[in-house]
C-alpha positions as CSV (number, residue, x, y, z in Angstrom):
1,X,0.0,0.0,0.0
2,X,1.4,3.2,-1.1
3,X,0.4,5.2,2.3
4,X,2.2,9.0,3.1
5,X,4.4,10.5,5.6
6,X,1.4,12.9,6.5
7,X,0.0,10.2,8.5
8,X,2.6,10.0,10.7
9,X,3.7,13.3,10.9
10,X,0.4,15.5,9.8
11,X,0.0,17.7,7.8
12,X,-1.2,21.3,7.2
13,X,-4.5,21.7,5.9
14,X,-4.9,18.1,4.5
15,X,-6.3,16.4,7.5
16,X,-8.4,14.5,4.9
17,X,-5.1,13.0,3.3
18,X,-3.9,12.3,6.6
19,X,-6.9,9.9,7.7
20,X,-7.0,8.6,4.0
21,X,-3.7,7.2,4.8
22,X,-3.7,6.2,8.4
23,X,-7.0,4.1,7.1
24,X,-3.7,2.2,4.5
25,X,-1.8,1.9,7.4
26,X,-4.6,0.4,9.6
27,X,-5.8,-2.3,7.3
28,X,-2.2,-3.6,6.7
29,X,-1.8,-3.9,10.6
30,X,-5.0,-6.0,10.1
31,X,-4.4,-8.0,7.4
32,X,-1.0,-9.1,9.1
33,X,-2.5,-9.6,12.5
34,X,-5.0,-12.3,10.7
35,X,-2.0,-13.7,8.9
36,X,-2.5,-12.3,5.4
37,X,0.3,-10.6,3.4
38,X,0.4,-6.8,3.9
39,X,2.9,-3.6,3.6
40,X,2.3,-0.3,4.1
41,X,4.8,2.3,2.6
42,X,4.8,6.0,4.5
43,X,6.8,7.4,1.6
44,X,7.9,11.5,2.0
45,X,7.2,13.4,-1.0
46,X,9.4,12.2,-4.6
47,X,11.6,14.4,-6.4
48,X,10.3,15.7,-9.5
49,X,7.2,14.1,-8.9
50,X,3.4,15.4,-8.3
51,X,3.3,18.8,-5.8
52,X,7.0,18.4,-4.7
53,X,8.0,19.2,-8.6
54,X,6.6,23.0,-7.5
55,X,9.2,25.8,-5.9
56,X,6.7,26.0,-3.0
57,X,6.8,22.8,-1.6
58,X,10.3,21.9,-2.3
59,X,11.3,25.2,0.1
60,X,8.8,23.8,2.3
61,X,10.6,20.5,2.4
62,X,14.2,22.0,2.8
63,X,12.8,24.2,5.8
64,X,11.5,21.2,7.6
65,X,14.9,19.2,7.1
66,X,12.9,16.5,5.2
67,X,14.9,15.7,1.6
68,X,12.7,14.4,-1.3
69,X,13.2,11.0,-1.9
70,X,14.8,10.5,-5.7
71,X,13.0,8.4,-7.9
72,X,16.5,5.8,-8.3
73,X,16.5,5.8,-4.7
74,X,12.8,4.5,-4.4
75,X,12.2,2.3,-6.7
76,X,15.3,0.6,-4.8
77,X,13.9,0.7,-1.2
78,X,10.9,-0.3,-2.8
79,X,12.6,-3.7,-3.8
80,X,13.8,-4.3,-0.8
81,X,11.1,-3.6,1.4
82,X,8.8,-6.0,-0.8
83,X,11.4,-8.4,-0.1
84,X,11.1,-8.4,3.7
85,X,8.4,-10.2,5.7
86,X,8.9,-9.0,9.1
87,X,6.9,-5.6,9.0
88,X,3.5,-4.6,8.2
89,X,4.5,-0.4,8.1
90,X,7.6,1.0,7.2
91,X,8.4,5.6,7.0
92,X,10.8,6.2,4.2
93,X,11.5,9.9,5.0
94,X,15.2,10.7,3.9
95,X,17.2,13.8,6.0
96,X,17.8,14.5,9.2
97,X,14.2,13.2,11.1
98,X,16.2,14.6,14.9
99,X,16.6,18.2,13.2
100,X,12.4,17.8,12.3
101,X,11.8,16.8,15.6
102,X,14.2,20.0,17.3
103,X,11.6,22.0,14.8
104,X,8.2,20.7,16.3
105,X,9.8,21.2,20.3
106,X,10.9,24.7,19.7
107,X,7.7,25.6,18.2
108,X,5.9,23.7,21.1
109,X,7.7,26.4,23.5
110,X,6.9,29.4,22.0
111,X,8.1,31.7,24.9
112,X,12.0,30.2,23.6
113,X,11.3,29.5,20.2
114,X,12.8,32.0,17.5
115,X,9.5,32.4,15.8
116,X,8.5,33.9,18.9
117,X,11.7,36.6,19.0
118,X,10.4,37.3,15.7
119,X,7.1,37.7,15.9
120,X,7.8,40.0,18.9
121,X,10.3,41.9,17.1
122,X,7.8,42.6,14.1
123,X,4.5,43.4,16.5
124,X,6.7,45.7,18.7
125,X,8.8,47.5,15.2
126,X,4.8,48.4,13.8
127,X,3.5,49.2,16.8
128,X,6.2,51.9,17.8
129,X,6.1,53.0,13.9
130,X,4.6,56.2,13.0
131,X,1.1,55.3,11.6
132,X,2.1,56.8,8.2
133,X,5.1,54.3,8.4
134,X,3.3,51.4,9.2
135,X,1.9,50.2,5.7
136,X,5.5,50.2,4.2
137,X,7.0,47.6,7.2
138,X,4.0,45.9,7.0
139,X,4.7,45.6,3.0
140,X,8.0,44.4,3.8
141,X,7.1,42.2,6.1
142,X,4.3,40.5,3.8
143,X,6.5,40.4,0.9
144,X,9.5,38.3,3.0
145,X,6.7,35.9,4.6
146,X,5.4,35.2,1.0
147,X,8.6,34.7,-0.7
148,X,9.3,32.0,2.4
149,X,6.0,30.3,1.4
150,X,6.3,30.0,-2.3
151,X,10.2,29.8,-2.2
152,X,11.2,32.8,-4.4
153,X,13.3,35.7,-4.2
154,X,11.5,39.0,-2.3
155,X,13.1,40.8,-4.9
156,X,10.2,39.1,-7.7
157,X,7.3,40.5,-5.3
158,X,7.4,44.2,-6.1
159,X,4.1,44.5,-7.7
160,X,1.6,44.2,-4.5
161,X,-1.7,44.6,-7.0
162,X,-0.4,40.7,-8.6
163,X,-3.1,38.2,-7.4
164,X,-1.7,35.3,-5.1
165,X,-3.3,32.2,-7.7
166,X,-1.1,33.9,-10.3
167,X,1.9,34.1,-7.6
168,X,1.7,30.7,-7.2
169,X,-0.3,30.5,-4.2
170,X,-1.9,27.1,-3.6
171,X,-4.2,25.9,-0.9
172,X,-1.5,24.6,0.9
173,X,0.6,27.0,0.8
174,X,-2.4,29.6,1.6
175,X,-2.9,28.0,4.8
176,X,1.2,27.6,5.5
177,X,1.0,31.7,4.5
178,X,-1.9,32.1,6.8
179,X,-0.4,30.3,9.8
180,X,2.8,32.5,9.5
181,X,0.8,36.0,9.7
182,X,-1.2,34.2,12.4
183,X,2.0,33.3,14.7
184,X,3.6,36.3,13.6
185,X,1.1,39.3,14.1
186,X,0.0,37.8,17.3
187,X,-3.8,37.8,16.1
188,X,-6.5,35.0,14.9
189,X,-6.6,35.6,11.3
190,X,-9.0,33.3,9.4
191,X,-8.4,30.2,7.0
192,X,-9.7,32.0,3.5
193,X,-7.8,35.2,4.3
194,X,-5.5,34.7,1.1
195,X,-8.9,34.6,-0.9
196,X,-10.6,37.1,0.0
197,X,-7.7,39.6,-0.1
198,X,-6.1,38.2,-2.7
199,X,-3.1,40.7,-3.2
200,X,-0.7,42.1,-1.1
201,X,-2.3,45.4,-1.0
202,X,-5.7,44.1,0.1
203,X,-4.2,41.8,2.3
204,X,-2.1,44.5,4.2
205,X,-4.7,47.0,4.1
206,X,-7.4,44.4,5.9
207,X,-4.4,43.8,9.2
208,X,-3.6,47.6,9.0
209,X,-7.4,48.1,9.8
210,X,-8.6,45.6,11.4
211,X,-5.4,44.2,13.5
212,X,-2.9,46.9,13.5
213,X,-4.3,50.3,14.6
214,X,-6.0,49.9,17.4
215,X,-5.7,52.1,20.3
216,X,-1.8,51.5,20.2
217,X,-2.9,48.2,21.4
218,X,-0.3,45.2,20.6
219,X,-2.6,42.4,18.3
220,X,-2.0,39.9,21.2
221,X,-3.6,42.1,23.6
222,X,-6.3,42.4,21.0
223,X,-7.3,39.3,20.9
224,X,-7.1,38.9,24.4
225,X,-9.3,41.4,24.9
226,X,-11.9,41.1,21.7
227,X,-15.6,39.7,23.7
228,X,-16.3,36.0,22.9
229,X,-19.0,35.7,19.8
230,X,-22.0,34.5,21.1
231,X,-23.7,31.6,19.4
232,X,-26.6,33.3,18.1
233,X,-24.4,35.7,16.3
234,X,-22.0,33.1,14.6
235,X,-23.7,33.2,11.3
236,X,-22.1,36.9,10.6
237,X,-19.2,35.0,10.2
238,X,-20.5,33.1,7.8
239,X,-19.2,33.9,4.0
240,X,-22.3,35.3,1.7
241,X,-24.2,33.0,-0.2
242,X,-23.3,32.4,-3.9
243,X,-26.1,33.4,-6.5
244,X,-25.1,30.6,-8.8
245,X,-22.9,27.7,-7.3
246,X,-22.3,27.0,-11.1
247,X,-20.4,30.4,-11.6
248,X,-17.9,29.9,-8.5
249,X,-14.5,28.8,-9.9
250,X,-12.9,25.8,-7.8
251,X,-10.6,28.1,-5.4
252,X,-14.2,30.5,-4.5
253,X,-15.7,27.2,-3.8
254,X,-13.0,26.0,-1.8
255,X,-12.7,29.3,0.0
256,X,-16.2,29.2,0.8
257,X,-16.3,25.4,1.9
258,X,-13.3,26.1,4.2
259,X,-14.7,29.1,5.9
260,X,-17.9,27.5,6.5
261,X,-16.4,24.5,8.1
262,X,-14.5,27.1,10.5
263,X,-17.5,29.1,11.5
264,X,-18.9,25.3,12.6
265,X,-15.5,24.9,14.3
266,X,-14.9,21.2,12.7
């Protein structure tokens, strides 16, 4: 059974995938525990092969210390793991898996963690900024978290009125982008935010207003403070109703599928 490293290490914003393949993994351990034949593979993402062929995930990859596996390579673990009758789930996931695991503790302890100097360092440099000052570190800011994301120079985001689909900007990566503004402005942002401010202008324009300048407050204190939505008022969260379904393309009906399972919390 071809299963995926995402179901033993998760993975952003494919929690579907994940189950998909702990369900591969699960009926190998069954098969073997009633004495029928049975191997499931956890392979990490191919090189040159499906999504990890794209800039985007391959910088994703070499951030999380996770190398893609090369097709040579496969093929021959492949052969050799048929060849063994011992186990009923084997991870192939080349690199350096105790420099992955350093990643996931640090970021456990955010108080220690670098992300957290960061994001401290960038909530503190906007909030002392002259207002009038603040779009253009914002602007900055944006453009280095984006070129992280889609694994580009910040030098090729100059044009803030480019749309993020035609960036490169995936779902994946929209929710990796997402995350990043999230832990690093200090404030709950939510999951279709890349689609429904689609360009760096709209998107810094929507956290200058309505994250940013508030009463010199920092955006953690803002959230701390921000009332609790009651229940009966949850459906103003809830993205407007398309006239015609038909019309919506597949990324407006993704946005709007994601934002209503977060308004429902699943």
């Amino acid at each position: 059974l071809f299963s995926s490293a995402a179901s033993l290490l998760g993975s952003a914003g494919q929690a579907n995938y994940a189950a998909a393949n702990s369900f591969l993994d699960a009926l190998a351990h069954y098969r073997r525990e009633a004495g029928l034949a049975a191997l499931s593979i956890n392979w990490g993402a191919w090189a040159g092969t499906g999504l990890a062929a794209t800039p985007a995930v391959q910088q994703r990859l070499a951030r999380s210390e996770l190398s893609p596996i090369e097709p040579e390579t496969g093929w021959a673990l492949l052969q050799a793991m048929m060849g063994q009758g011992e186990l009923a789930q084997v991870g192939v996931l080349p690199g350096d898996i105790t420099k992955w695991m350093g990643k996931q503790t640090a970021q456990s302890s955010p108080a220690d963690s670098p992300a957290h100097v960061a994001a401290t360092r960038i909530q503190k440099k906007i909030q002392s900024a002259e207002i009038s000052d603040r779009p253009a570190i914002l602007s900055s800011y944006l453009r280095q978290q984006l070129a992280l994301v889609l694994g580009v120079p910040v030098t090729s985001l100059v044009d803030e009125q480019s749309s993020f689909i035609d960036l490169g900007l995936d779902s994946l990566t929209a929710v990796e982008l997402r995350n990043r503004l999230q832990t690093g402005l200090g404030c709950k942002l939510p999951v279709t935010l890349m689609y429904d401010r689609p360009t760096l202008a709209a998107l810094r324009d929507y956290l200058l207003q309505d994250h940013l300048q508030q009463s010199g407050q920092s955006p953690v204190e803002q959230s701390v403070a921000e009332p609790q939505k009651s229940q009966e008022h949850a459906h103003l969260d809830a993205p407007p109703a398309a006239q015609n379904v038909e019309q919506l393309t597949e990324t407006e009906a993704e946005s709007r599928l994601i934002a209503e399972l977060e308004r429902l919390d699943f």
